[in-house]
C-alpha positions in Angstrom: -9.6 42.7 4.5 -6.5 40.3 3.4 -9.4 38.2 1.7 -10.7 41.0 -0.3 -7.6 42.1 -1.0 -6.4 38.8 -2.9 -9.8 39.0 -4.5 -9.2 42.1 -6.0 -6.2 41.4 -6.9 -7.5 37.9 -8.6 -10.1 40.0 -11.0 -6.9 41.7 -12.6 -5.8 38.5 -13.8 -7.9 38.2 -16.9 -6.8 41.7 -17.8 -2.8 41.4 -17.6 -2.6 37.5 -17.9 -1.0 37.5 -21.9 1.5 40.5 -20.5 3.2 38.3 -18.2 6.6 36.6 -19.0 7.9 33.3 -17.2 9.0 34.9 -14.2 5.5 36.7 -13.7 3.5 33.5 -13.8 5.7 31.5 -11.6 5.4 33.7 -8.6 1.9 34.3 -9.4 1.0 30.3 -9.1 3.6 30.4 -5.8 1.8 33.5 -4.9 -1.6 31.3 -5.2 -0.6 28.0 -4.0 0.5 30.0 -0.7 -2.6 31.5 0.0 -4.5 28.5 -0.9 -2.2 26.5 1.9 -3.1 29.1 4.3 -6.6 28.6 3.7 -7.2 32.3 2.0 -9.8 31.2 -1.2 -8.0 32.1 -4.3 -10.6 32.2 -7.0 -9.9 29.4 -9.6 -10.9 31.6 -12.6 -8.0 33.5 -11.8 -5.4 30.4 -11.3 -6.7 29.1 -14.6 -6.2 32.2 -16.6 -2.7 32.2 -15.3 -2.0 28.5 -15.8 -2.9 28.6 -19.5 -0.2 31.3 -20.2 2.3 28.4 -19.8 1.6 27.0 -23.3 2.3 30.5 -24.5 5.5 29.8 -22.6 6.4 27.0 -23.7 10.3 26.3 -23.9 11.6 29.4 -21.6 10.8 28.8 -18.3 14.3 28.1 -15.9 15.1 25.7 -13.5 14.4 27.1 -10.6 10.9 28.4 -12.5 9.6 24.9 -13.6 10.4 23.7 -10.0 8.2 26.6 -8.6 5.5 26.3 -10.9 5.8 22.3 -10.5 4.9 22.9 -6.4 2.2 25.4 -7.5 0.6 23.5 -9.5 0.6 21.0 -6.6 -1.2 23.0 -4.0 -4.1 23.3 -5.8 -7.3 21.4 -5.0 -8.6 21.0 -9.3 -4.9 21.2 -11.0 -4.6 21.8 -14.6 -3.7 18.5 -16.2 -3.0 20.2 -19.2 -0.8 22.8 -17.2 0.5 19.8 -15.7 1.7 18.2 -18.6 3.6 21.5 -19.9 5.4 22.1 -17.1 6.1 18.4 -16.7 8.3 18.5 -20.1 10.0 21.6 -18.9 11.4 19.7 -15.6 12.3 17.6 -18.3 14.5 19.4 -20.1 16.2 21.6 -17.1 16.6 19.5 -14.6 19.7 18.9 -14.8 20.3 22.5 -13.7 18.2 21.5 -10.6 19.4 22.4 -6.8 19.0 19.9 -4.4 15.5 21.9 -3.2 14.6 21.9 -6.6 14.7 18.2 -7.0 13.2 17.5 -4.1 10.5 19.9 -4.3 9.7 18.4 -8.1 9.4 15.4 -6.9 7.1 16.1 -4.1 4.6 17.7 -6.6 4.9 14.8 -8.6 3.4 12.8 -5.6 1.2 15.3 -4.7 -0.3 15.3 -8.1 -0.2 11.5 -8.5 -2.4 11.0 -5.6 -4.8 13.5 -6.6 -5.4 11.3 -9.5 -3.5 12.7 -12.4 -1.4 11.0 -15.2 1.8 11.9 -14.9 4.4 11.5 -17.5 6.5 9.4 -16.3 9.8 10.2 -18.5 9.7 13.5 -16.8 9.3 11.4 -13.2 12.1 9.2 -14.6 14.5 12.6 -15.5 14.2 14.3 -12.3 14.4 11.0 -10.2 17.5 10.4 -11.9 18.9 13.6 -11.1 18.8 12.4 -7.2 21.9 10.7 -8.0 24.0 13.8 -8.4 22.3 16.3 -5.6 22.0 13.7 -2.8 25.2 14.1 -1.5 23.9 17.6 -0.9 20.5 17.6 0.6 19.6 18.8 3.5 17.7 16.7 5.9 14.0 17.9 5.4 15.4 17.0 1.4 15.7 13.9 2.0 13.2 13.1 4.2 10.8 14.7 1.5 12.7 13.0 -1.3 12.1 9.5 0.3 8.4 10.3 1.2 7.6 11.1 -2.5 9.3 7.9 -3.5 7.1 6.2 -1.4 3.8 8.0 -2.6 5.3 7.2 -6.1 5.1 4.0 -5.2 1.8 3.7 -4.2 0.7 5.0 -7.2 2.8 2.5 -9.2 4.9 5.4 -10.8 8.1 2.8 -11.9 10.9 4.5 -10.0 14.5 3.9 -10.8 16.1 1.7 -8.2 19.7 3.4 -8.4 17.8 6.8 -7.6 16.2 5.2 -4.5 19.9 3.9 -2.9 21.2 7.4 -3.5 18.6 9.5 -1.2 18.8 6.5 1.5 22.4 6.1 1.9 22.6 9.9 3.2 19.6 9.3 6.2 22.9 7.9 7.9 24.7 11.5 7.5 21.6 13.8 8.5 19.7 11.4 10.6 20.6 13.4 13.8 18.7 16.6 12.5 16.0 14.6 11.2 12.8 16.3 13.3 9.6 14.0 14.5 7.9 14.6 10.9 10.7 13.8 9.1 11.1 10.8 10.7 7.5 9.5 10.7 7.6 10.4 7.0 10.9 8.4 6.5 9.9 5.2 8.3 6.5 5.7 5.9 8.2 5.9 2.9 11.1 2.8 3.9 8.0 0.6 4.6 6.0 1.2 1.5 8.7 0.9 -0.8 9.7 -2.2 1.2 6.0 -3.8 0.7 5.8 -2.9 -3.3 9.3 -4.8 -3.7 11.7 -2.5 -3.8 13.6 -3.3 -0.8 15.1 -1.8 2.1 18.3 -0.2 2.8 19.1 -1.4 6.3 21.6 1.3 7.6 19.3 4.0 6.6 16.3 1.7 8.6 18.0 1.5 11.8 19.8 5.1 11.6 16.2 6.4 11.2 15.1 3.9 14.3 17.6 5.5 16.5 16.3 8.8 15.9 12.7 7.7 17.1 13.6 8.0 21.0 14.8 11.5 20.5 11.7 12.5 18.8 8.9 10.7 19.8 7.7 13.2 22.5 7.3 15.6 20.1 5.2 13.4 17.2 1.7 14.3 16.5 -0.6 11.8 16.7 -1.0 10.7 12.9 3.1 10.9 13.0 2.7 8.3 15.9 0.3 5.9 14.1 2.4 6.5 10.6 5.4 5.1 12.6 3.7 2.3 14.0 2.2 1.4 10.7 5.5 1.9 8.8 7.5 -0.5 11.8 5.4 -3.3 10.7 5.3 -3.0 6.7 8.7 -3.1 7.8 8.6 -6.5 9.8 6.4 -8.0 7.5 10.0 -8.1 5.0 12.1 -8.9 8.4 13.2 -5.5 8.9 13.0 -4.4 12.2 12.8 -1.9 14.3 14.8 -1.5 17.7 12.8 -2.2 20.8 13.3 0.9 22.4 12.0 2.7 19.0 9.1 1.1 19.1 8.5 1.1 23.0 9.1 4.9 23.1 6.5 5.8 19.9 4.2 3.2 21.9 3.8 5.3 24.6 3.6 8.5 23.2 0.0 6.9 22.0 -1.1 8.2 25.7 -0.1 11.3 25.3 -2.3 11.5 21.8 -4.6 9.5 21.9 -7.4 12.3 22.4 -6.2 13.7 19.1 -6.8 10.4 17.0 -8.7 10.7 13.7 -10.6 7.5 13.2 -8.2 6.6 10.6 -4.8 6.8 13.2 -6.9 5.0 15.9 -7.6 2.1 13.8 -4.5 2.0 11.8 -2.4 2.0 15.9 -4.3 -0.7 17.1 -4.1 -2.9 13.8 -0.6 -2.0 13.9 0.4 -3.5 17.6 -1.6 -6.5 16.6 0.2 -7.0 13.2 3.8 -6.5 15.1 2.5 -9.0 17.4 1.9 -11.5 14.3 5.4 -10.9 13.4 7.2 -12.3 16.2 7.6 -8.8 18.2 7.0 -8.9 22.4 4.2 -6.6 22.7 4.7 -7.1 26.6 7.8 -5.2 26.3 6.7 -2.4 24.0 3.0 -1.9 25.6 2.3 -0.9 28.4 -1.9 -0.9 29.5 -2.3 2.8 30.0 -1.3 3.5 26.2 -3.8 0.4 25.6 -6.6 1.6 27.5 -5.9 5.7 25.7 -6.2 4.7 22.1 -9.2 1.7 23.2 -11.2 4.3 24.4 -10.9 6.8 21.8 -11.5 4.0 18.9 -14.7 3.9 20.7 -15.6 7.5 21.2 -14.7 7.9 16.9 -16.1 4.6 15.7 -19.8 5.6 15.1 -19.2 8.6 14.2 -16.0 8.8 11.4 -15.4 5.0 10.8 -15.5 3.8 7.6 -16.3 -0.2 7.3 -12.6 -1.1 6.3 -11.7 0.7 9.5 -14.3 -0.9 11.5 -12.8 -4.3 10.8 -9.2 -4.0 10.9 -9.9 -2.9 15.0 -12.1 -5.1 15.7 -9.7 -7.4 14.4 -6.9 -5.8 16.2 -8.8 -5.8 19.3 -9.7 -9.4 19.1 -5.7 -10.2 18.6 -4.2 -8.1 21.7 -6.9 -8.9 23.8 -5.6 -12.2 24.1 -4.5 -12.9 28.0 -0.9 -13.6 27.3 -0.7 -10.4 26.7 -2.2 -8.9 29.9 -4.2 -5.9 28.0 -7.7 -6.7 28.9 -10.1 -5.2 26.9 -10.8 -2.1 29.4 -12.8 1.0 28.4 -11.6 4.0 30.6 -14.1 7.4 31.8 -17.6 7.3 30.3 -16.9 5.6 26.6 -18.5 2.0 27.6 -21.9 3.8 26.3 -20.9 3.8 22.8 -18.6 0.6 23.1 -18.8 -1.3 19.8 -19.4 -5.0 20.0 -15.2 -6.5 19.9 -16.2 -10.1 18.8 -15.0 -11.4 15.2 -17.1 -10.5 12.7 -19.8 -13.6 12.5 -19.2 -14.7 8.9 -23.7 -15.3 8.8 -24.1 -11.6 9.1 -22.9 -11.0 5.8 -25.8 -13.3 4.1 -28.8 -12.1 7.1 -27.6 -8.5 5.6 -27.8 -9.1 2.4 -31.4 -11.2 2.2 -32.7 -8.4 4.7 -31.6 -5.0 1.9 -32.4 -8.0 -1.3 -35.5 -8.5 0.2 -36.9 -4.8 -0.3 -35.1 -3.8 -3.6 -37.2 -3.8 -6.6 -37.4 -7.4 -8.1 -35.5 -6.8 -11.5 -32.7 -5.2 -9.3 -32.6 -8.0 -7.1 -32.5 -11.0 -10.0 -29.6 -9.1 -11.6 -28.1 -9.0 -8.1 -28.5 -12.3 -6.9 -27.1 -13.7 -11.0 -24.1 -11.2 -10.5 -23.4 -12.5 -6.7 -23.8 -16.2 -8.3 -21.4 -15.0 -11.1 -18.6 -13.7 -8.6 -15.7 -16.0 -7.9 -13.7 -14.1 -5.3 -14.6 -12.0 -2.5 -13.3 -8.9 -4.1 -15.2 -9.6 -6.5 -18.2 -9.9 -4.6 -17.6 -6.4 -2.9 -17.2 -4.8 -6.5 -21.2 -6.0 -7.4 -22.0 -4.7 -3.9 -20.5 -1.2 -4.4 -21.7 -1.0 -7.5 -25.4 -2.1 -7.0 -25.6 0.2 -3.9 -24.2 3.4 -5.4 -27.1 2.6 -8.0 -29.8 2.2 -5.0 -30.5 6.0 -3.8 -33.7 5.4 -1.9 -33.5 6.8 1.5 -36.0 4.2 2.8 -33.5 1.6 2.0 -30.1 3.7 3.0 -30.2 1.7 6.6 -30.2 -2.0 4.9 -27.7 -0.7 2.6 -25.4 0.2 4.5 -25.5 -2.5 7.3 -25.2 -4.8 4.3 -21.7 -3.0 2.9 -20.3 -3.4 6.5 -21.1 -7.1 7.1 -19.3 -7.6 3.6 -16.5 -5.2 4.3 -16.0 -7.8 7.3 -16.8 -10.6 5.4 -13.8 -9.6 3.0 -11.3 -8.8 5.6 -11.6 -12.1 7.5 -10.7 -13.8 4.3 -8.1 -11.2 3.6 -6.8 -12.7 7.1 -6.5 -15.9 6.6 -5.3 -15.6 2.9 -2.4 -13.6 4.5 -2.1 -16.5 7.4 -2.1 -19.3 4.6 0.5 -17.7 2.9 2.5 -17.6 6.2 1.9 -21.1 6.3 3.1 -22.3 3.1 6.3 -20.3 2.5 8.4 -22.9 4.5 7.0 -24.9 1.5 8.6 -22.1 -0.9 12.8 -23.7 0.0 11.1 -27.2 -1.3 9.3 -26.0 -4.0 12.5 -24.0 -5.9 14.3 -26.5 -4.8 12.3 -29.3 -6.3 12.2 -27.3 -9.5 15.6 -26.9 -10.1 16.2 -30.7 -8.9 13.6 -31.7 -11.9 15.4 -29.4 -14.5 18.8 -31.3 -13.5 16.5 -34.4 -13.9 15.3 -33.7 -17.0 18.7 -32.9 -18.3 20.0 -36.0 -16.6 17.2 -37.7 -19.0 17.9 -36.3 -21.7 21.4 -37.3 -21.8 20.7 -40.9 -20.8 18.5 -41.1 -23.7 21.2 -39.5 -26.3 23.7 -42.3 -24.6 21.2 -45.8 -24.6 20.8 -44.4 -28.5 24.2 -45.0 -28.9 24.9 -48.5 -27.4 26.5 -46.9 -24.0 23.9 -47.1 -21.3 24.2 -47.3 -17.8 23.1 -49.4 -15.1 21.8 -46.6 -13.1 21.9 -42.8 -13.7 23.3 -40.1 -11.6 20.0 -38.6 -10.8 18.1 -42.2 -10.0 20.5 -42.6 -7.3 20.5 -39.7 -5.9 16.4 -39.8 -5.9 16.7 -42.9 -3.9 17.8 -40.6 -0.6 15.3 -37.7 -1.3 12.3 -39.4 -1.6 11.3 -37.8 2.1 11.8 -34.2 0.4 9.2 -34.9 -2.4 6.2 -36.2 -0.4 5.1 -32.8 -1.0 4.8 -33.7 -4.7 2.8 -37.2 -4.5 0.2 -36.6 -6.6 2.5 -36.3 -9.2 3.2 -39.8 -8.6 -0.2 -40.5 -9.1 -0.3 -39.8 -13.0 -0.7 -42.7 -15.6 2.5 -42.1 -17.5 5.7 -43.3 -17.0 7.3 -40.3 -15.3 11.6 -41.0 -14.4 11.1 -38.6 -11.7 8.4 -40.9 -9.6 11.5 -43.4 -9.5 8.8 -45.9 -10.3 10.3 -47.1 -13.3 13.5 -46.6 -14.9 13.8 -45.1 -18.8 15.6 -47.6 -20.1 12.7 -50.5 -19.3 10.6 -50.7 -22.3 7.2 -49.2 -21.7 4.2 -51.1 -21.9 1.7 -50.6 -24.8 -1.7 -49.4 -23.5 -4.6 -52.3 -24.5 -6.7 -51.6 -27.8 -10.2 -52.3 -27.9 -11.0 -53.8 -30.9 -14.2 -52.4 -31.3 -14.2 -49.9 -34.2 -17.2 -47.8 -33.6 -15.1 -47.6 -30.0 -11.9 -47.0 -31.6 -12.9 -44.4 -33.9 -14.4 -42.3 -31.2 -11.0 -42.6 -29.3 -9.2 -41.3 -32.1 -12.1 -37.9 -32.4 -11.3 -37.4 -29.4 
């Protein structure tokens, strides 16, 4: 009967649409975007003919109108751009009338809207961030948890985001951090971690006042607010923010509790989390215990066939492969009846990849599979290797071949991520090298400068015996081994310490051949 109802209601809107005035058409899209969140279906013929009477609009709708209209528009699973875009210039120009709520609530659309692929305009984005600076001292807590969590999806969706508006919404987590509830924090720590990983730093009180929230909380997380946490505590450690030990033990052991509830998604994205904590210098002996182990183990094998996509598949099997190292006293233990439909937990063999591919090559048609095999030739990286792949097997809609297609995307999604692996472990590697490479840069710049004015003074009849820099190269030449093949070049280079600038150089020997010669010279 309620369905009917709104349906009925719905077929009016054609009829009365170009009556309505701004106050009509914002709580009809609220009206809408309500129903649609409570799963009633709203005919879009209906929320369109109401969505165009904005450019009629245009220029009167209020504050707290826009912002309505704004979360609306939001809601909806096909938004408007176009209504988008109108209402986006009319946050534009009121918000600086904006409540707190109505910030916040702006801002959420925005992300909402961003992440269901639409451009944004990004002075309006700019406006309203910018008006976080005024209203933060006000917000509630559920404000600024939301505020931070559309930041982050901002982010993510490289939206530029002033800096100044960040620092304002974080430095009052310390004030309401006590009434944050268990999805405010999970969405907090999300947002602190991606906004940490895209470069815009963290604010460190507003970290650990959210972490000391998380024991309070964490028996009442969901389980995709428990693996959010998890995977926000080690974006957060990969920058060398921490979480505190008994935040991350309590949230680990809530993963027993719901583990049974685990999308595939939040079963892969737990256990890749532990391991990547584990990669960052964190105890996982004192955060883990086996029975939360064993919970989300089995149920990444109950979900694995069934809802895993080929990224997911890797990153556990990956995960799995990490923690089930014996220091750590895990085991690799599947409990009740889930051993049936146990994935193999080995490293993805880096041969499958090329077995896969000559296996689905093998029965394409023969000008699909020359183009293939020149465009594979062609690709220098592996992402660029998994873009020809995509794009050759959405192209490739035989049935017959479906099987060979798809075992051939998952052997290269692994293919990719073991690479991605041990990119990310080279990196770790080198960046005690970064200290000696800045400071080897600036040393040369002094060098160069030291040069230049050694040259300006031999010009001028007042040279030296030995230059500042020359003698101070004589006790770093341990720091620079790093740099030795630069020693290796044929010019006469003041840095090598090889020879000094004042000796006279020597002149290179000239063949005296002229059909030699001349070629020299062309080339």
């Amino acid at each position: 009967v309620y369905s009917k109802a709104v349906k009925a209601a719905a077929d009016q809107m054609p009829r009365v649409a170009s009556t309505m005035n701004t106050q009509d058409v914002s709580n009809t899209l609220w009206a809408f975007a309500k129903l649609t969140s409570r799963n009633v279906i709203v005919d879009e013929g209906a929320v369109k003919v109401v969505s165009d009477e904005l450019a009629r609009l245009k220029g009167q709708l209020s504050h707290q109108q826009a912002a309505n209209v704004m979360y609306a528009l939001s809601k909806f699973k096909n938004p408007d751009p176009f209504a988008v875009r109108i209402v986006s210039g009319e946050a534009r120009r009121v918000c600086g009338d904006m409540t707190a709520q109505e910030v916040t609530n702006v801002l959420y659309a925005f992300a909402m809207l961003a992440e269901k692929g639409l451009v944004l305009v990004e002075n309006a984005v700019f406006a309203v961030g910018a008006e976080t600076m005024r209203v933060a001292p006000s917000m509630k807590a559920q404000e600024v948890s939301m505020a931070m969590f559309a930041f982050g999806k901002l982010a993510v969706w490289t939206v530029h985001l002033e800096v100044r508006s960040l620092r304002a919404v974080s430095g009052e987590i310390p004030r309401v951090a006590g009434e944050l509830t268990a999805q405010h924090v999970s969405n907090a720590l999300y947002a602190m971690g991606k906004l940490v990983e895209l470069g815009y730093g963290a604010d460190a009180a507003a970290v650990q006042a959210v972490s000391a929230e998380v024991p309070r909380v964490a028996a009442r997380m969901s389980a995709q607010e428990v693996s959010t946490t998890l995977h926000a505590s080690w974006l957060l450690a990969e920058r060398r923010v921490h979480l505190d030990i008994e935040a991350l033990r309590a949230v680990s052991a809530e993963t027993e509790r719901v583990a049974a509830k685990m999308t595939a998604q939040d079963a892969a994205g737990t256990l890749y989390a532990w391991a990547m904590l584990s990669q960052r210098g964190v105890n996982i002996a004192a955060i883990l215990k086996k029975p939360a182990w064993d919970a989300v183990l089995t149920q990444s094998s109950l979900e694995v066939r069934a809802n895993m996509r080929p990224k997911q598949l890797s990153m556990m099997k990956w995960a799995r492969e990490v923690l089930s190292d014996p220091s750590f006293g895990l085991g690799n233990t599947i409990r009740g009846d889930a051993s049936s439909v146990e994935p193999s937990t080995e490293v993805p063999d880096e041969n499958a990849f090329d077995v896969a591919l000559q296996q689905w090559s093998a029965v394409i048609p023969a000008a699909q599979r020359n183009k293939l095999v020149w465009e594979l030739a062609a690709a220098e990286t592996p992402e660029d290797t998994w873009r020809v792949l995509n794009r050759f097997a959405e192209a490739d809609k035989s049935e017959e071949r479906a099987e060979a297609k798809q075992a051939v995307l998952t052997a290269a999604a692994d293919f990719k991520f073991i690479n991605r692996m041990r990119m990310k472990q080279a990196k770790r590697e080198e960046t005690s090298w970064e200290s000696w490479d800045q400071q080897g840069a600036a040393e040369e710049a002094a060098e160069d400068s030291d040069r230049w004015r050694h040259e300006v003074r031999a010009a001028q009849g007042n040279e030296d015996d030995e230059s500042t820099s020359q003698r101070i190269r004589r006790g770093r030449g341990d720091q620079r081994d790093y740099r030795q093949h630069r020693e290796q070049s044929n010019h006469v280079d003041v840095r090598s310490g090889l020879q000094s600038s004042q000796q006279p150089r020597a002149k290179p020997e000239v063949n005296k051949d002229p059909l030699v010669r001349r070629n020299s010279k062309r080339s």
